[in-house]
N, C-alpha and C positions, 0 to 999 in steps of 0.2 A: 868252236863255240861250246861243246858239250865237256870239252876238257878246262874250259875258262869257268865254266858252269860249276862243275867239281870245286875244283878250286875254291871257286867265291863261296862256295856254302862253307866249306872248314872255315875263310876267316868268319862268316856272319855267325858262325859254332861260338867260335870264341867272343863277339860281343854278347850273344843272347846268354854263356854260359857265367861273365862277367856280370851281365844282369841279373839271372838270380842269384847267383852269393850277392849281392848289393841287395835285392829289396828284402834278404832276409836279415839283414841288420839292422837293428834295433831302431838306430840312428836316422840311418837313411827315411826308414818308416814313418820317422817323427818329423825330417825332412818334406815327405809329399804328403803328410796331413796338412801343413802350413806351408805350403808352396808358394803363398801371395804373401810371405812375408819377405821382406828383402832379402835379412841373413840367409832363408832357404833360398833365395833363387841364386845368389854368389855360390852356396852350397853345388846345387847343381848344377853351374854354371861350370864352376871346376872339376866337378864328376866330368862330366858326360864332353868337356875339355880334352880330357885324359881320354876318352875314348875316341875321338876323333885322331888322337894321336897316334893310341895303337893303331887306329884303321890306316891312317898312312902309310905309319912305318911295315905293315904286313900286308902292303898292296903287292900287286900281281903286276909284274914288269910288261910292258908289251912294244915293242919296232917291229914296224914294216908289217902287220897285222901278225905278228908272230909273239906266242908266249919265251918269254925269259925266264927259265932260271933262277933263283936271287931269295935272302935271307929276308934279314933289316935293312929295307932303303932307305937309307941317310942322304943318299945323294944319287939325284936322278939326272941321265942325260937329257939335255937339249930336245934331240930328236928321239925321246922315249913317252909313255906315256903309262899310266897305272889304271887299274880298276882294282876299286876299295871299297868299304863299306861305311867311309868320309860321310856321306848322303844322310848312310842311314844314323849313326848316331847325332849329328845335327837336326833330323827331322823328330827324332824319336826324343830329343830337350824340347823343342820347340812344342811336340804333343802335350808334352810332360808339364814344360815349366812357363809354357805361354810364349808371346810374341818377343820379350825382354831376353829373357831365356835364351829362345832360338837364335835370336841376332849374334848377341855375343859368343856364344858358342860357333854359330858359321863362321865369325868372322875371326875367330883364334882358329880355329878349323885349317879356313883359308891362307891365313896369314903362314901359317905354319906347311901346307901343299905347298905353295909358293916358295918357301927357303929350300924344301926338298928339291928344287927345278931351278930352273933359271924366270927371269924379267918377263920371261915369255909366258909365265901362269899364274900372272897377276891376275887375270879373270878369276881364277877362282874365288877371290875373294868375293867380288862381288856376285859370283854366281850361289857361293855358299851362304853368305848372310842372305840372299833374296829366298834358299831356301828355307832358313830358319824364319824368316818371317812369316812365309807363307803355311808353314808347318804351325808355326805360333799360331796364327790367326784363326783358320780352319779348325785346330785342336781344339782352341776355345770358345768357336761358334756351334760344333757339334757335340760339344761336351755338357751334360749336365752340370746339376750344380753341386760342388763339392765333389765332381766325379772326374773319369777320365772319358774321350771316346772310347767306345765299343771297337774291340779288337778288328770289327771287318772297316769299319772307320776308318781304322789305322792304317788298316792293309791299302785303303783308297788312296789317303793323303801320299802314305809311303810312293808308291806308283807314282804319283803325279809330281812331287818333290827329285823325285831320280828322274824323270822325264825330263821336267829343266833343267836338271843337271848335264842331261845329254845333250838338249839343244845349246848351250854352250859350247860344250865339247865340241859338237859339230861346226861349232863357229869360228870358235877361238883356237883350236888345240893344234893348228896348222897354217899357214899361209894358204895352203894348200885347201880351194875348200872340200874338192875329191877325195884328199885324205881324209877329212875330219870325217867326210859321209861312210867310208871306209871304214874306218876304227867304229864309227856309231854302228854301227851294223853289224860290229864283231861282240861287240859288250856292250849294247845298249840292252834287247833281249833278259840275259841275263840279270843283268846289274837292277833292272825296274823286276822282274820276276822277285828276286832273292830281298830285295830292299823292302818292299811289301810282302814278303812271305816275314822278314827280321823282324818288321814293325809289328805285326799280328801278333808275333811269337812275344815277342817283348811286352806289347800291351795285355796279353792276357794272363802274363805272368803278374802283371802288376795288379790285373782287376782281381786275380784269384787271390793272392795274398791279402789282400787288404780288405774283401770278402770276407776271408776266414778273420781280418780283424775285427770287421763290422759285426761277426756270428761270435767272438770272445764278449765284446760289449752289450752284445745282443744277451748273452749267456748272466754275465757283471747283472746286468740292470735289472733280472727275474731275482739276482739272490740277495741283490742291494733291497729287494722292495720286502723280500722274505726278511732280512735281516734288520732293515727296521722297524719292521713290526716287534721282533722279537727285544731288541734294545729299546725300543721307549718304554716300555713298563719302570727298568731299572733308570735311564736316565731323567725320567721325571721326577725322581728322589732327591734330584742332584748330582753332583759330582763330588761321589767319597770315595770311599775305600771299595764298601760294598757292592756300589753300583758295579764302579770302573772295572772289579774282580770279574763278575759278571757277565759285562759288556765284552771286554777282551774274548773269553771264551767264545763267546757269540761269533767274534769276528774273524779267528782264528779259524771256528768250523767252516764260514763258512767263504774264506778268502784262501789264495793260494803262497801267504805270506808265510815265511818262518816263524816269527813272533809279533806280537804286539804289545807295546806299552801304554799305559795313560796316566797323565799326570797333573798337579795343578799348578800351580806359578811355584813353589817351592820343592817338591818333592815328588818321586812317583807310587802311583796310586796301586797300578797292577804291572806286571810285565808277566804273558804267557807265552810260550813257547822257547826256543834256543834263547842262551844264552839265562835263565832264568836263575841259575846259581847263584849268578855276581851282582845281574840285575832285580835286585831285590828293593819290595816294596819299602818307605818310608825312608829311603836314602834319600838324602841331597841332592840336588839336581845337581852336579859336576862339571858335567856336559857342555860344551860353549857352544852344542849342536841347538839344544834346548834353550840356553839361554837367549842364543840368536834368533830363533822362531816367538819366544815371548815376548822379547824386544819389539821384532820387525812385524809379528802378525801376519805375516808372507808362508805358504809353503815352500817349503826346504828340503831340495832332493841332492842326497850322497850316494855315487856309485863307487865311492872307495872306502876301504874301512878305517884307514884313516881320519875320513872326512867323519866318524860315527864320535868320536873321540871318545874313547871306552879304553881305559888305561890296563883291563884285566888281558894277562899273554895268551891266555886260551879262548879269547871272545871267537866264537863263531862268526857273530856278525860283521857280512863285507859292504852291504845296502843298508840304505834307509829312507825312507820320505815321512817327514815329521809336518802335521796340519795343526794348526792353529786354531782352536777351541774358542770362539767368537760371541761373544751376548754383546748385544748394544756395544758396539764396536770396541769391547773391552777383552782384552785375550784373558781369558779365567785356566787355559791349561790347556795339554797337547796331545795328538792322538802321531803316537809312532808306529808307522807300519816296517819290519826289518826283514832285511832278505839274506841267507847263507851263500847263496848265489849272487852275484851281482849281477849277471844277465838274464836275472828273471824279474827284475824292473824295467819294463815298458812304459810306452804310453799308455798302453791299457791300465796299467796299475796306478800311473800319477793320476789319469782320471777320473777312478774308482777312488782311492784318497780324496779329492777335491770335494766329490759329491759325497762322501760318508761326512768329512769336516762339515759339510754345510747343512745336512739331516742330522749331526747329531749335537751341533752348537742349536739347531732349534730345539731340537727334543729337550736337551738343558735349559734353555729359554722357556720351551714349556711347563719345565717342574717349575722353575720361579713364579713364572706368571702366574699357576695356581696356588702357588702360596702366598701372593703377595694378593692375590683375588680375594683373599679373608677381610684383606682389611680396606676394599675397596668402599667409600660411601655414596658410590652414584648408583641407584637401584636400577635406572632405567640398563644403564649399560651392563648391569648384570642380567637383566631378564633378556635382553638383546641377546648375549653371549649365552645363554641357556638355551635359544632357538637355536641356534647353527645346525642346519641341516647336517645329520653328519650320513645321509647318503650321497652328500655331495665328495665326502673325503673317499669315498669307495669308489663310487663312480668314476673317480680321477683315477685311482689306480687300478680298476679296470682299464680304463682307456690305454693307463699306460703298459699295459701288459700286454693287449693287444699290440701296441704299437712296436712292441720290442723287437719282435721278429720281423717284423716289416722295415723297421727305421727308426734304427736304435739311436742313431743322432738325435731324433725328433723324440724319444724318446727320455732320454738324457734332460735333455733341453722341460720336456714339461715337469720332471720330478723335480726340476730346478724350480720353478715355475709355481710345484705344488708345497715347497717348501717355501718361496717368498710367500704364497698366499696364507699360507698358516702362521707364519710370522706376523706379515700385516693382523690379521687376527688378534696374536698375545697381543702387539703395540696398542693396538684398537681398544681392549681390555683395560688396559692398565690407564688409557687417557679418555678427558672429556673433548679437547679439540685435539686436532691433528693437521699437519699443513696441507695445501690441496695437492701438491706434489706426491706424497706418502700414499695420499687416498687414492691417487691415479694409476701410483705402482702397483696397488693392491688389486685395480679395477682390472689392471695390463694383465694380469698374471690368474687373474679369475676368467677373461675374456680368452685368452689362450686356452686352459681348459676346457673351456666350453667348447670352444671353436674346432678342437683337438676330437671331441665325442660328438658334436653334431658339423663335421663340416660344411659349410659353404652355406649351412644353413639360415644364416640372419647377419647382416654388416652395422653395425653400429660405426657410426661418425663421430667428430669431435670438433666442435666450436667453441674456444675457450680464449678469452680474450687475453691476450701477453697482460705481463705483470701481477698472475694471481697465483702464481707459484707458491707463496709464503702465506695466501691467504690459509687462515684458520676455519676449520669446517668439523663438524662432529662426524665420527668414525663411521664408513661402513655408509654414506648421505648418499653417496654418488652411485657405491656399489648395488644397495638396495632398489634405487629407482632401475635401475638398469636389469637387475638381477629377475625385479618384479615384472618389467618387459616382456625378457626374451621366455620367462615361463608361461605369462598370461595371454599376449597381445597377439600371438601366433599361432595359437592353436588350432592343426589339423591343415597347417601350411609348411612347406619343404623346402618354397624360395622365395624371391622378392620381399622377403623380410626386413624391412629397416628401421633403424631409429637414431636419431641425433641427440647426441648430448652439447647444450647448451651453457657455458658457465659464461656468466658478466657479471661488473659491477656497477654500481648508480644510487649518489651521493651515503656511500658507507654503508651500502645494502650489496650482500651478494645474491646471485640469484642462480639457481639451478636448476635446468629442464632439460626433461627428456620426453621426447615426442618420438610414436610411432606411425605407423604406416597399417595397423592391426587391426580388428575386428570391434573396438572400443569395448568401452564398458558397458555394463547394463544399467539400463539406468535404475533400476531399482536398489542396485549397490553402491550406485554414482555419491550420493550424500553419505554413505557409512564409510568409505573406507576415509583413512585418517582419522577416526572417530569411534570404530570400533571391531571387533574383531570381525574378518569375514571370510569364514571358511570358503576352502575350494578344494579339487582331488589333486593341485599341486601343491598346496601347501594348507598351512595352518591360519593365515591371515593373521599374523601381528604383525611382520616385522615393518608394513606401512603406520600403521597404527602405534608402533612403539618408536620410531624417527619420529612421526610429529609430535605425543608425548615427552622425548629427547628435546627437540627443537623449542618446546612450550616452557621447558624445566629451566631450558640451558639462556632464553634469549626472551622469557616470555612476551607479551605482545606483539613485541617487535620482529617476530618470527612468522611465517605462514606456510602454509601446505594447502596447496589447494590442484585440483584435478577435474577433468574434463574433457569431453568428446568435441574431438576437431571436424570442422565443417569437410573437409575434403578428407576423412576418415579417419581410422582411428583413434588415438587417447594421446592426454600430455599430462604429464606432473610436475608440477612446480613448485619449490620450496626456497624462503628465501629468508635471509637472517641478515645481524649488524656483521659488516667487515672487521674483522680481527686479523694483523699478522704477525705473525712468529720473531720471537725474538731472536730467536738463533740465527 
């Protein structure tokens, strides 16, 4: 047993050493970030295939409880029998890529055991796909989310996955059931020790690796938040010569790209770093790389330097990922990030691209919106837009600063978040109605910030009657009663906080309310608000007072605001105007 023992650790050597050169490839890494995609689980359907194969063919011969001998086993006798590490690469798909995963994997596994032998190890098959399922299932019940099981997880499943492995064996691997007890006794031992020793080993190679991914993006999203502070000064000018000059620099400090370029639907603006000899400002766009990203409005990633199509024989550049420069779904120009290397484009870097293209199409969005603000004539929604709390914009990236080093996904996710929200913003600005759709986006992505800085603190509902999608509603209606809620109605409470939001319609009247659960109003403020300013230490009291002002301007009469303390507690606000919907 102790020399079978040996043995099996050198083959489980070489699947756990197969395993790391695989999770440090680029590929594969982009593979188990999207494992619930199909093409990835074919992906590792075919890996971890191939590892079942080597485990066959590098199994350990064994007749008459005696070791064999033997290289490559292509071809096993009758009355012979192996111990492999078959088990553990089937288990260790099924941990990895779920119950889909594991099946197909056991059952090429098996299928493939079985040609190595004779008729007589057709069990395999079905013993091997029952353990990828069982590996699937468990993987995916004690796994978080977006995570794998914890390496001792592993080590468990592993154990219990080679256990029924054995129980077969012991059933099937002989007429004889004294022999199957026989052989189980000689490598069963072993074969569950080593299978749960490979899985542990395998799983924590996977969780440190992609650890240290989560601690790169962790790293990305502190210098994403540095870096856009430092580009919107220049991008709110527009997109020229000067800014793009600028901005590039910016980006170059503080990314680990070779160069960057920016450009506008004709020509480029800046290129800083390699290659900036050839690629020189106010050239023609050439490129069919550029052309295609203006076209398509898609991000566009080349890991060949071909694929850059830069006709000069000395270009450095071998990568590039080219974003799409988006206002109001119009591409106005492109931001190229380029690499000397080609295998220093990860997913980490398409990521970092993705979220710069969409912080600095707003940032550009933002410099129109304030110049296009001059010649706005609706007064009300300028003195609206002159409130904006802008401790609200700090407070968010606070939160997400915090958040980076804890859970940079979630992280990621609200800077996305705080960038719709500032967008809904300019759109806000520039319009007197907006569809209820737009205004809900805006509400979505305000309510995650919130929710993000005061966890678990207050749940707000939604009752909204189907078909008012396109209804037409003035900017910022929904988000204010909600907004003026969660700051006033709870104060000096942590939980049980709620309030629903209401939207209906009734004969070409819409109607919108929100109702808490709160401390209600005082009544001595009860008749001023909506009427005139009413200070508080959370705010300033307009922004109730300049919606109903809005709603008087925009719909007068026919418009109401009216507020009041509910008999089973707390406050309601109601506002209700004529139904308007969207042409578009």
């Amino acid at each position: 047993m102790l020399e079978l023992f040996i043995l099996m650790v050198e083959r489980v050597g070489i699947i756990i050493l197969l395993a790391f050169l695989l999770v440090n490839v680029p590929f594969f890494k982009q593979i188990l970030l999207s494992r619930e995609k199909w093409t990835s689980k074919l992906v590792l359907i075919f890996i971890f295939a191939l590892f079942t194969f080597i485990s066959n063919l590098t199994g350990i011969q064994i007749a008459n409880n005696e070791i064999i001998p033997s290289n490559i086993l292509t071809d096993i006798a009758s009355n012979t029998s192996i111990a492999n590490t078959r088990t553990l690469a089937i288990g260790v798909s099924g941990i990895v890529g779920g119950p889909i995963v594991g099946t197909a994997v056991g059952f090429i596994g098996g299928i493939h055991r079985m040609l190595q032998g004779s008729s007589a190890s057709s069990f395999y098959i079905p013993s091997s796909v029952l353990v990828g399922v069982i590996a699937g299932l468990l993987g995916k019940k004690v796994a978080q989310k977006n995570k794998f099981p914890s390496p001792l997880q592993g080590a468990l499943i592993g154990a219990l996955v080679e256990s029924v492995q054995m129980f077969f064996v012991m059933l099937f691997t002989s007429d004889n059931l004294t022999h199957g007890i026989e052989l189980v006794s000689l490598i069963a031992l072993p074969m569950i020790i080593l299978n749960s020793i490979g899985t542990y080993i395998f799983l924590s190679i996977l969780t440190i690796t992609l650890k240290q991914e989560e601690q790169a993006k962790a790293v990305q999203t502190h210098d994403v938040l540095e870096l856009a502070a430092q580009t919107l000064p220049y991008f709110r000018s527009g997109l020229n010569e000067t800014s793009s000059q600028e901005v590039a620099k910016i980006i170059k400090h503080y990314t680990k790209v070779s160069a960057i370029s920016i450009t506008n639907t004709h020509q480029i603006l800046a290129h800083v770093g390699a290659g900036d000899d050839h690629h020189i400002q106010d050239l023609e766009l050439l490129t069919e790389l550029s052309k295609k990203v203006l076209q398509t409005g898609e991000i566009t990633v080349v890991h060949q330097k071909e694929g850059i199509g830069c006709q000069h024989p000395d270009c450095p550049l071998e990568a590039a990922i080219v974003i799409p420069l988006i206002i109001q779904d119009e591409v106005i120009g492109t931001l190229k990030m380029y690499f000397t290397d080609a295998d220093q484009l990860t997913h980490v870097e398409e990521q970092l691209a993705e979220g710069l293209g969409s912080i600095f199409s707003s940032q550009i969005e933002l410099g129109k919106a304030e110049e296009q603000s001059k010649l706005l004539k609706e007064a009300e929604i300028k003195s609206l837009q002159a409130q904006v709390n802008p401790h609200f914009f700090f407070n968010a990236i606070n939160t997400i600063s915090a958040l980076m080093r804890r859970n940079s996904e979630q992280a990621r996710e609200l800077l996305l978040q705080l960038s719709t929200y500032f967008r809904g913003n300019l759109q806000g600005a520039r319009q007197t109605l907006i569809p209820l759709q737009q205004e809900l986006a805006q509400v979505d992505a305000y309510l995650a910030l919130e929710s993000a800085r005061f966890p678990n603190r207050f749940e707000i509902n939604f009752n909204i009657e189907p078909g008012l999608e396109d209804a037409l509603v003035p900017p910022y209606a929904v988000q204010i009663l909600i907004e003026n809620t969660i700051k006033h109605a709870f104060l000096g409470r942590k939980d049980a906080n709620q309030a629903t939001v209401t939207i209906s319609s009734n004969q070409d009247i819409i109607t919108i309310s929100v109702s808490d659960n709160g401390i209600g109003i005082p009544l001595d403020r009860l008749p001023l608000l909506g009427n005139k300013q009413v200070g508080s230490e959370k705010g300033t009291g307009t922004a109730l007072e300049n919606l109903s002002r809005r709603l008087q301007n925009l719909f007068g009469s026919k418009a109401t605001f009216k507020c009041y303390n509910r008999i089973e507690g707390g406050a309601n606000f109601t506002i209700s105007f004529p139904h308007h919907k969207s042409e578009a």
